[in-house]
Every structure is written in C-alpha cells, then in structure tokens.
C-alpha positions as CSV (number, residue, x, y, z in Angstrom):
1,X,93.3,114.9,105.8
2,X,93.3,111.2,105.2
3,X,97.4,111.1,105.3
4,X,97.2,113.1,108.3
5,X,95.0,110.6,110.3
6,X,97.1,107.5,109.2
7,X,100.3,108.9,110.6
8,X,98.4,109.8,113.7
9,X,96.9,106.3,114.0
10,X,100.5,105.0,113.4
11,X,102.0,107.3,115.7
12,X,99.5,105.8,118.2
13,X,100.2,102.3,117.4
14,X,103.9,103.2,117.8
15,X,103.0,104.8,121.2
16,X,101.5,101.9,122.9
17,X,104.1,99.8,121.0
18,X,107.3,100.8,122.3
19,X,105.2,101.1,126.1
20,X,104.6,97.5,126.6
21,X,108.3,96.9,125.2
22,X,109.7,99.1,127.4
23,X,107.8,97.6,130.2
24,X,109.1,94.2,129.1
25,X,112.3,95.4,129.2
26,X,111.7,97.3,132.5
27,X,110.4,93.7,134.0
28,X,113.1,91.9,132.5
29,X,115.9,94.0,134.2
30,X,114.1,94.5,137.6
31,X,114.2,90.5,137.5
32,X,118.4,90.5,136.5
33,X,118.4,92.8,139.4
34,X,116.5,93.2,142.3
35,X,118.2,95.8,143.6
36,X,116.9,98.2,141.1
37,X,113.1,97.8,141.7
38,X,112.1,101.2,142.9
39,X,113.7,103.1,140.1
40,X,112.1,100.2,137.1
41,X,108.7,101.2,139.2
42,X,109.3,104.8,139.2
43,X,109.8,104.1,135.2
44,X,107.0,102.0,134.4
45,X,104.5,104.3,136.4
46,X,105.7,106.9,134.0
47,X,105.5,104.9,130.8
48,X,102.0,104.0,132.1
49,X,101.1,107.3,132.7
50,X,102.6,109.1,129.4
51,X,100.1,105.8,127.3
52,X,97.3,107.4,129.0
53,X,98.1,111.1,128.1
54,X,99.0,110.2,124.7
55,X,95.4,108.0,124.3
56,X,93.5,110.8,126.2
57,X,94.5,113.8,124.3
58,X,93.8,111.5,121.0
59,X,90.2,110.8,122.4
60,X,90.0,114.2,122.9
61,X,91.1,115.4,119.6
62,X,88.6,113.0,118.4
63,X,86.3,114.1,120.4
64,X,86.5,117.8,119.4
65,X,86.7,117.0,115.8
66,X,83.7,115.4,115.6
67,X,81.9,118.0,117.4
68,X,82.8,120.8,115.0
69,X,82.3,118.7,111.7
C-alpha cells in the first residue's frame, strides 16, 4: 500500500508540476504574441481547472480512506 501512495503523491507532484510550466509557457507565448490571448486564456482556465480536479478528487480519496480505516 505504501508503493501505491508514493506514486500517487508523485503523480500529484507531477500534476501541479507540469501546470505551472504550462502556464509559464502559456504566459510566455501570449507575450510573443498578443494576438493569441483568448485562446492562452481559454488554456490556462483549463489547466487551472483540471489542478483543482486532480487535488480535489485526491482530498477526497483521502478523505474516504480515512473514514473507512
């Protein structure tokens, strides 16, 4: 169960990781150009939005695991 957890925390870690670089990324292209804005928003509302799922059904997991133990 131990292995299991680790790869989940990792996977996690990885998650939020490759988010914030692909916002970085996202920033650094609306800023080579502007004429792209509203689709780079349209993308980094959705990376936002897929960190939170990911970090809500983990609390949730969490959550429920600790209930039934």
């Amino acid at each position: 169960m131990n292995t299991i957890t680790d790869l989940i925390k990792a996977f996690m870690i990885l998650v939020n990781a490759g988010g914030i670089f692909r916002i970085i990324t996202l920033i650094f292209s609306t800023i080579n150009d502007p004429d792209s804005k509203e689709t780079n928003f349209r993308r980094g509302r959705n990376v936002i939005l897929f960190m939170i799922l990911t970090t809500l059904i983990y609390s949730l997991k969490d959550s429920i695991l600790k209930y039934y133990q």
